[in-house]
TORVEXTI-841060 format. One record per residue (C-alpha): x, y, z. Coordinates in steps of 0.25 Angstrom, whole numbers, padded with zeros to 4 digits. Layout:
N
    east   north      up
       X       Y       Z
...
This chain:
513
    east   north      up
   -0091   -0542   -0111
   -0086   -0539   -0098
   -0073   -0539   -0092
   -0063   -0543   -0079
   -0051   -0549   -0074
   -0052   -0564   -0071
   -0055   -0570   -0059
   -0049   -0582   -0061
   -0035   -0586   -0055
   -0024   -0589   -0066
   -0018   -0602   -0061
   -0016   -0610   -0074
   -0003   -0611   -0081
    0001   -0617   -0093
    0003   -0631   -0088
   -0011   -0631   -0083
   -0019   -0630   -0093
   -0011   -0637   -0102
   -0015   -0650   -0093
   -0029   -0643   -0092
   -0032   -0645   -0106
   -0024   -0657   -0108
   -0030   -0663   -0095
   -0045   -0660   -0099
   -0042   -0669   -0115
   -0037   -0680   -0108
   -0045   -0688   -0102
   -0049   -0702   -0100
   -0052   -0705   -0114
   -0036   -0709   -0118
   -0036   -0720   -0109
   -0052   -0725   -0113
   -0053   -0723   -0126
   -0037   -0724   -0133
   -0043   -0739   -0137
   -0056   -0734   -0145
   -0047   -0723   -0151
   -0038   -0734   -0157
   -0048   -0743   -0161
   -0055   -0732   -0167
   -0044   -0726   -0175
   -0030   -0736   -0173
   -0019   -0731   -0165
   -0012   -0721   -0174
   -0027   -0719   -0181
   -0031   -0714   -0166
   -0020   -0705   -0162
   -0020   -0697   -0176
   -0035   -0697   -0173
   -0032   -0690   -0160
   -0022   -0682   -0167
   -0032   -0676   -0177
   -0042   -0674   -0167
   -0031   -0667   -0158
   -0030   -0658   -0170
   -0045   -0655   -0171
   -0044   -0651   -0158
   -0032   -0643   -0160
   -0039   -0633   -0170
   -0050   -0631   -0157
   -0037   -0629   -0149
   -0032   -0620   -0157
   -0044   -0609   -0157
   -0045   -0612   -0141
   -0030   -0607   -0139
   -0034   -0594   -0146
   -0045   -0591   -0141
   -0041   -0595   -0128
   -0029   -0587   -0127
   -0039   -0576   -0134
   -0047   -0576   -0123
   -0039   -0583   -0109
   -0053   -0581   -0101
   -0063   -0591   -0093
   -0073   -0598   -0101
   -0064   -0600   -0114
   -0076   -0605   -0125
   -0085   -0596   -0119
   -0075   -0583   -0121
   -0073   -0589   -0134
   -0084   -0591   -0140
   -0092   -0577   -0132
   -0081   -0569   -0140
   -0084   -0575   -0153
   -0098   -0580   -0152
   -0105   -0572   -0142
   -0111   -0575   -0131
   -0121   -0587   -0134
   -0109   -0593   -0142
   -0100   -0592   -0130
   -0112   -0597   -0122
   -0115   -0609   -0131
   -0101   -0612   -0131
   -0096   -0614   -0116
   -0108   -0620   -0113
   -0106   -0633   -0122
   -0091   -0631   -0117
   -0095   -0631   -0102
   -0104   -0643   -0106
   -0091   -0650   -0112
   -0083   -0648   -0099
   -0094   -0652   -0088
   -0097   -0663   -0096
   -0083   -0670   -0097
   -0082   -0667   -0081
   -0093   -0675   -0078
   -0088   -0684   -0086
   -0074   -0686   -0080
   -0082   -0688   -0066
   -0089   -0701   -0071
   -0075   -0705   -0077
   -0066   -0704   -0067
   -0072   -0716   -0057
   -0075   -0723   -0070
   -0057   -0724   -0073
   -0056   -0727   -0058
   -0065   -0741   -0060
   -0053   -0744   -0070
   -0043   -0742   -0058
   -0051   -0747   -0048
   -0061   -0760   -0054
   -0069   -0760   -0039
   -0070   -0744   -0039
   -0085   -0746   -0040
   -0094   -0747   -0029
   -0107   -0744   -0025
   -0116   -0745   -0038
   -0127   -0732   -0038
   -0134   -0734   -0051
   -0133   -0735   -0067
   -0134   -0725   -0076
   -0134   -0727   -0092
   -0127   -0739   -0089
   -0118   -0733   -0079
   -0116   -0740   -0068
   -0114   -0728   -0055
   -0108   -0733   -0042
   -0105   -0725   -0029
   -0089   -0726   -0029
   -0089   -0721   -0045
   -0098   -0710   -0041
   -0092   -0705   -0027
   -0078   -0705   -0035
   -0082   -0697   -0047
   -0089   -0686   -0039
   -0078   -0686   -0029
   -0069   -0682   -0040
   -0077   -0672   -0046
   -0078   -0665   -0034
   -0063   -0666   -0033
   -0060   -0659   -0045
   -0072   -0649   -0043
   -0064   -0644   -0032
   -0051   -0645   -0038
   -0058   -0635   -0048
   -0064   -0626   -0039
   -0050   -0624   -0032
   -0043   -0619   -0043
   -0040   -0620   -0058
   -0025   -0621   -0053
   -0027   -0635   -0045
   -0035   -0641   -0057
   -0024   -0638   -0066
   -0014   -0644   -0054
   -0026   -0657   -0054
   -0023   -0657   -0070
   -0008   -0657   -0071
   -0008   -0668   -0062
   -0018   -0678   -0069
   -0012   -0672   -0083
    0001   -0677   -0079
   -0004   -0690   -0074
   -0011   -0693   -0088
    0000   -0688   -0096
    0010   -0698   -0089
    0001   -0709   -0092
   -0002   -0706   -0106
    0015   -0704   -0107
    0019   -0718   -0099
    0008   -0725   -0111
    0013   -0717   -0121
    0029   -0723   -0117
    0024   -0735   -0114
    0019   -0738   -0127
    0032   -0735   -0133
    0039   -0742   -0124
    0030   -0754   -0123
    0019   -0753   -0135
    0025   -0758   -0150
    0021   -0753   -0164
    0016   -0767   -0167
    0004   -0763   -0157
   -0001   -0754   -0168
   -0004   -0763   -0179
   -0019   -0766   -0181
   -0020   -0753   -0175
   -0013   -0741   -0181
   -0025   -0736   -0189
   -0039   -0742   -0187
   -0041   -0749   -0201
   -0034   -0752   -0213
   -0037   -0742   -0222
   -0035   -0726   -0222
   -0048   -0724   -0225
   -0052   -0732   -0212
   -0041   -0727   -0204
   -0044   -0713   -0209
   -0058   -0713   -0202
   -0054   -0720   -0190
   -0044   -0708   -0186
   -0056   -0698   -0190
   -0063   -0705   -0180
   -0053   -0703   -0171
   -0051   -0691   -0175
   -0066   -0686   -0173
   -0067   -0690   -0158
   -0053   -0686   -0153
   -0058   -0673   -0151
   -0066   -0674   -0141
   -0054   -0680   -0133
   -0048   -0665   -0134
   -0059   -0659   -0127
   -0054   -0651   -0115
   -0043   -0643   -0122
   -0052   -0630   -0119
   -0051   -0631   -0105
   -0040   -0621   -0106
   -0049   -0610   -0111
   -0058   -0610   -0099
   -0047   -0609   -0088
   -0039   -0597   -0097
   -0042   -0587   -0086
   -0035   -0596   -0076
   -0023   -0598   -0084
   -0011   -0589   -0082
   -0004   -0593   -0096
   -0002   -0583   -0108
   -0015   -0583   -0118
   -0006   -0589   -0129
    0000   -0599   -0121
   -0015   -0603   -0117
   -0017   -0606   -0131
   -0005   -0615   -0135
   -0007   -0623   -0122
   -0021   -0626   -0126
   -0016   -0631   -0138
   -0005   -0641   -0133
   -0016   -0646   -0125
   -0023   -0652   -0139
   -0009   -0657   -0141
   -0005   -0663   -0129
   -0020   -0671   -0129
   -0020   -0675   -0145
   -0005   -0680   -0143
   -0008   -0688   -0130
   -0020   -0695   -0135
   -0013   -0699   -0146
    0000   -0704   -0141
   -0009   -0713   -0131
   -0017   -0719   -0140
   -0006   -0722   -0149
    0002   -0728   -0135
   -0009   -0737   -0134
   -0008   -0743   -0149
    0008   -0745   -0146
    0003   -0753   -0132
   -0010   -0761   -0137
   -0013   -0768   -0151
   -0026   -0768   -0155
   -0029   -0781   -0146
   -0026   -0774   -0134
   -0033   -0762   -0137
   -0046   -0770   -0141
   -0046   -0777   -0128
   -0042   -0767   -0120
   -0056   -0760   -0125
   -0063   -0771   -0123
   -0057   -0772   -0107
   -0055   -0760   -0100
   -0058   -0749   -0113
   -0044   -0745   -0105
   -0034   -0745   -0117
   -0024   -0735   -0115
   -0023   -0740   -0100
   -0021   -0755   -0105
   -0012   -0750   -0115
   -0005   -0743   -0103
   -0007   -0756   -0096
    0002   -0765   -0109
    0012   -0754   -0110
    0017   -0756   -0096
    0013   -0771   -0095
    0006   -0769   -0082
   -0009   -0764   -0080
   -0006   -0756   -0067
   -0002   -0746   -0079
   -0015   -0745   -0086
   -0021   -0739   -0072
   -0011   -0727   -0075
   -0016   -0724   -0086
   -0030   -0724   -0081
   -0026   -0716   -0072
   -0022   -0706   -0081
   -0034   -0708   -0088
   -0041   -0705   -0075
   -0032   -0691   -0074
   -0037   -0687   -0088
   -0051   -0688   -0082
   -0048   -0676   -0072
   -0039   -0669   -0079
   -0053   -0667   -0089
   -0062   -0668   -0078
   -0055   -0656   -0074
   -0052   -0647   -0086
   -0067   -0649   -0089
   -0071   -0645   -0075
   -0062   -0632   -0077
   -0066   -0629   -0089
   -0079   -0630   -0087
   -0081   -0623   -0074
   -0074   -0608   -0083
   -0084   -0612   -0095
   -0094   -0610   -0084
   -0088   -0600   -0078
   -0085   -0591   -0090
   -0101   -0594   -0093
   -0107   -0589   -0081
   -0097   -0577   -0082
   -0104   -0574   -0095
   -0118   -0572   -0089
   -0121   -0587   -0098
   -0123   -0597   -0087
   -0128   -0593   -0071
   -0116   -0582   -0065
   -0113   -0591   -0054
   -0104   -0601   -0062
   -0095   -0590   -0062
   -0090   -0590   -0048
   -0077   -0590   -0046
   -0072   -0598   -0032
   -0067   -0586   -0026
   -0053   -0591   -0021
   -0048   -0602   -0032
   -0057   -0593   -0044
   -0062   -0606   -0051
   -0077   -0607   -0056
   -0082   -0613   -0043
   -0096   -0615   -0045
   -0094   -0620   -0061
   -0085   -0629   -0056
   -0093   -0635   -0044
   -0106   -0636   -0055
   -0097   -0644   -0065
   -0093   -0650   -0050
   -0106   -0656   -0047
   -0109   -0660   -0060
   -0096   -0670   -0062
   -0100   -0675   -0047
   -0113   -0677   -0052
   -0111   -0682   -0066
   -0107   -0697   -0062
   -0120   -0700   -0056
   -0126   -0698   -0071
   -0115   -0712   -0075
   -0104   -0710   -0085
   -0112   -0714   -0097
   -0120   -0702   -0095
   -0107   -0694   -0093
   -0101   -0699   -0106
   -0115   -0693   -0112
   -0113   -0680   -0107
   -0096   -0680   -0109
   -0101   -0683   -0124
   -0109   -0670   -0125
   -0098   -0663   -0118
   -0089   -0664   -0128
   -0099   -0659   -0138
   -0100   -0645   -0131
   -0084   -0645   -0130
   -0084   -0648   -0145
   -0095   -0638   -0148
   -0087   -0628   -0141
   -0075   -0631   -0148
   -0082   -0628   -0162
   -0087   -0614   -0155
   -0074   -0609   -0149
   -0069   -0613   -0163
   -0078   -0604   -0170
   -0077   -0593   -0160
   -0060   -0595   -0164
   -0064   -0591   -0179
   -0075   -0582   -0175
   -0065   -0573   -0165
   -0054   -0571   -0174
   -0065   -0566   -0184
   -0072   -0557   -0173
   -0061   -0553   -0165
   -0049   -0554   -0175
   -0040   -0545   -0165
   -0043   -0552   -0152
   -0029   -0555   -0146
   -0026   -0569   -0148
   -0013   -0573   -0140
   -0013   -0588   -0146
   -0016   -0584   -0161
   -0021   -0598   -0171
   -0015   -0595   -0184
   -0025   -0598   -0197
   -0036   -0595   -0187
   -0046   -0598   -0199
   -0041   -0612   -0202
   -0038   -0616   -0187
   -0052   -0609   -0184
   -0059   -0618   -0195
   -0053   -0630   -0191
   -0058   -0628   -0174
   -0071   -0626   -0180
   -0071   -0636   -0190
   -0064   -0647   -0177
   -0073   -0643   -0166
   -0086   -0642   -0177
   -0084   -0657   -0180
   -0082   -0663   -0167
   -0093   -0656   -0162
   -0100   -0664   -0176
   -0096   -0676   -0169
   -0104   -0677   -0160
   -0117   -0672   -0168
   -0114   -0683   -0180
   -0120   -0696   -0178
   -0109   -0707   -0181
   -0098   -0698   -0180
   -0094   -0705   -0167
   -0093   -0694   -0157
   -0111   -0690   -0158
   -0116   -0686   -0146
   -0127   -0698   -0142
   -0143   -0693   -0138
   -0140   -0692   -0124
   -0128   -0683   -0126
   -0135   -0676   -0136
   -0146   -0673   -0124
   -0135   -0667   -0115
   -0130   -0658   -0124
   -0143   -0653   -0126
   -0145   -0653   -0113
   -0134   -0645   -0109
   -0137   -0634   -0122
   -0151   -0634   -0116
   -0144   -0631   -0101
   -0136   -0622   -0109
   -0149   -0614   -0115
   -0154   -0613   -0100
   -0142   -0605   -0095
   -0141   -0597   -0108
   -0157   -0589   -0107
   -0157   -0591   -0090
   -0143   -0583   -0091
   -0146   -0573   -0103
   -0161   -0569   -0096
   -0155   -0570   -0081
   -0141   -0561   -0085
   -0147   -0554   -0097
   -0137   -0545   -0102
   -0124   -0551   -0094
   -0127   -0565   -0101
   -0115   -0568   -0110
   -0107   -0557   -0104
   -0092   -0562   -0107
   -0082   -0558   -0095
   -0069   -0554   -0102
   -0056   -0557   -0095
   -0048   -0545   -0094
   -0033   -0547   -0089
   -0024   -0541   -0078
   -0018   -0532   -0089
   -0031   -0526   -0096
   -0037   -0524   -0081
   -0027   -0517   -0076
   -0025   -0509   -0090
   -0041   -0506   -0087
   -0043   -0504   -0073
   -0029   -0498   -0069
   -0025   -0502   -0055
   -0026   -0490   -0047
   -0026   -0486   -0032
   -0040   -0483   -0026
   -0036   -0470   -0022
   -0033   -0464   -0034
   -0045   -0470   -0041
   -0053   -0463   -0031
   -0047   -0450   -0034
   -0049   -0453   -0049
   -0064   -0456   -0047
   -0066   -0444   -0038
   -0060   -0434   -0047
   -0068   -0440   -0059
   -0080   -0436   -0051
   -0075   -0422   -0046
   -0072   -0420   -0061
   -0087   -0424   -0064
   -0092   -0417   -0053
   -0085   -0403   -0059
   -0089   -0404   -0072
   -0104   -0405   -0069
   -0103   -0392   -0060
   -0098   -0387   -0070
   -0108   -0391   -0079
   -0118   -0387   -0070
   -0112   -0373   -0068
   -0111   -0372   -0083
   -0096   -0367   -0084
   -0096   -0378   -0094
């Protein structure tokens, strides 16, 4: 383990990462998939689905803010899990989280001109190709890498103007998701919730249906670990770190749920089934009845359009430090670690993760759901790691100073690893509705085989420096180490030191000794 002060420029505060995390969970998915969820587990049945799943995610929040505030340093899973695991564990680890994050990015440069063909019906022009039944036409492709490059760029300049990109878009989805939310009680009715409250008739039915719910929520929570991997570029106390993380799960689970329950108040059944078999738009048509006027349901996918960035973006970010962090480590080749020498962002992780969100569309967006798919299983599998190194720290390293401290570190502990464990089940079990199809199974596969390459290329080509964890070392313990001092009088010091050396072997050598 080696040490030294941070290169990175401190620039985020407290607000920014809030809309970081928050940002980076929602996406497009509430204003796609709010009909499925209802018809899947009623209205009420769907929210409290969202709620327990929100609380699954909690216990994973909850060793994150510890260990984050631990441990405030570049790379998050990969100090984690290197601290308690070693570091193959920690290598394992980020690799499945960097994975997660560049898989989501290219995924968010196929969606963004797919929502603008919602805005704009004659938006495509120019058909290229097809592609697993994906049709690719010049003005879809042109737009998606011309945003990806935008907010490569934006990256590249600085972790400050991303966060400013955030607040921006943040606010804009949050406005939305609030003039649905008022809207509905204004305009919505109770009555608009019989049929639908609960998916069948009996408990036992109704039971299973919010499980189901349940079960897949999770996997809408993904991006709260953004926060982690930025640490070193956030100019906020370690604890505070902590409980901002968590009011990120909060903020997400309550926001899903109150929307989704806004739509019940807006649209009965009837509404909702057409509405899926039309556009698959139901929270924007509900958006659309709620004001009377369909001008309306274009602000809403708007938002929607937002929450594609604002994850585009956290994902971009964190994975850029995951790669970072990695290639500081010896693990993957030394010039990811490269810092842009006047903003200090990861310039050339970014302008890899870059080029493959410019190149991703050309492969179509059923390809790109594939690989999304098998990105949320390495962000799951890592979850169940940075769990386990939670329990495994506290055993190992019970005096480590812990600024956000989780009371019944045991049961809390358990429960992570019990959460995280079972979604990452969910997509290994046949039938349990969230599996990984073959294809996604390939890239997975394919990515741990990738992952195997780096590992013995990097071990024989480094040897001993392979999996060398940098240790940030603040102002105060640098400064307590290497006092300040003026050249001069270090001069003097050393050659005095060497006079004094000098003496005492003639002395030797004399034999007065």
């Amino acid at each position: 383990m080696t040490q030294k002060k941070s290169e990175f420029n401190k620039v985020l505060n407290a607000w920014d990462i809030l809309v970081i995390a928050f940002g980076a969970m929602i996406g497009w998915g509430w204003v796609v998939s709010t009909g499925g969820w209802i018809e899947k587990g009623g209205v009420i049945g769907a929210a409290l689905g969202f709620v327990i799943g929100g609380i699954m995610i909690f216990f994973v929040g909850l060793t994150y803010a510890e260990l984050t505030a631990a441990m405030p340093q570049c790379g998050g899973e990969h100090v984690f899990s290197y601290r308690a695991m070693g570091a193959t564990g920690s290598f394992i680890c980020t690799w499945m989280i960097v994975l997660g994050y560049v898989s989501v990015a290219c995924f968010e440069a196929c969606a963004f001109p797919t929502i603008i063909t919602y805005l704009w019906p004659g938006f495509l022009k120019g058909y290229m190709y097809t592609v697993a039944g994906f049709d690719i036409y010049a003005s879809w492709l042109i737009t998606a890498i011309v945003i990806a490059f935008l907010i490569m760029l934006i990256n590249i300049i600085g972790a400050k103007t991303a966060a400013i990109l955030q607040t921006v878009l943040t606010c804009i989805i949050g406005g939305a998701g609030i003039l649905l939310i008022v809207a509905s009680v204004i305009n919505g009715t109770v009555d608009n919730l019989d049929g639908q409250i609960f998916a069948g008739t009996t408990a036992g039915v109704n039971i299973k249906a919010i499980i189901g719910v349940a079960a897949m929520s999770p996997f809408y929570f993904i991006g709260f670990d953004v926060i982690p991997q930025a640490a070193e570029e956030i100019n906020v106390p370690p604890k505070k770190i902590g409980n901002i993380l968590i009011l990120s799960v909060v903020l997400a689970v309550i926001f899903y749920a109150f929307v989704i329950i806004a739509v019940g108040f807006v649209m009965n059944p009837g509404d909702i089934i057409a509405s899926q078999e039309a556009t698959g738009l139901v929270t924007a048509d509900a958006m659309a009845a709620a004001f009377n006027t369909k001008i309306m349901a274009k602000v809403i996918i708007v938002g929607g359009m937002c929450g594609i960035v604002t994850s585009w973006n956290s994902f971009l970010l964190g994975g850029s430090r995951a790669m970072y962090s990695m290639a500081e480590s010896y693990m993957i080749p030394k010039f990811f670690a490269k810092l842009h020498p006047k903003h200090k962002t990861p310039v050339n992780a970014l302008i890899l993760i870059g080029i493959l969100t410019m190149l991703a569309p050309f492969a179509g967006r059923k390809m790109l759901v594939w690989i999304s798919d098998a990105g949320n299983f390495g962000c799951c599998f890592a979850y169940c790691m940075v769990a386990l190194s939670f329990m495994i720290l506290r055993k190992k390293e019970p005096d480590m100073s812990r600024p956000y401290k989780v009371p019944c570190y045991k049961f809390f502990g358990t429960m992570a690893v019990i959460m995280s464990g079972f979604m990452v089940a969910m997509y290994c079990i046949p039938g349990s509705g969230g599996n990984l199809i073959l294809q996604e199974w390939l890239m997975v596969l394919g990515w741990s085989a990738l992952g195997v390459v780096f590992y013995v290329v990097c071990k024989v080509k480094y040897k001993e420096s392979f999996g060398t964890l940098v240790e940030i070392i603040s102002d105060e313990d640098a400064a307590t180490l290497m006092p300040e001092a003026d050249e001069e009088e270090l001069d003097k010091v050393i050659d005095a030191a060497i006079d004094r050396v000098l003496m005492q072997k003639s002395d030797l050598i004399g034999g007065t000794v």
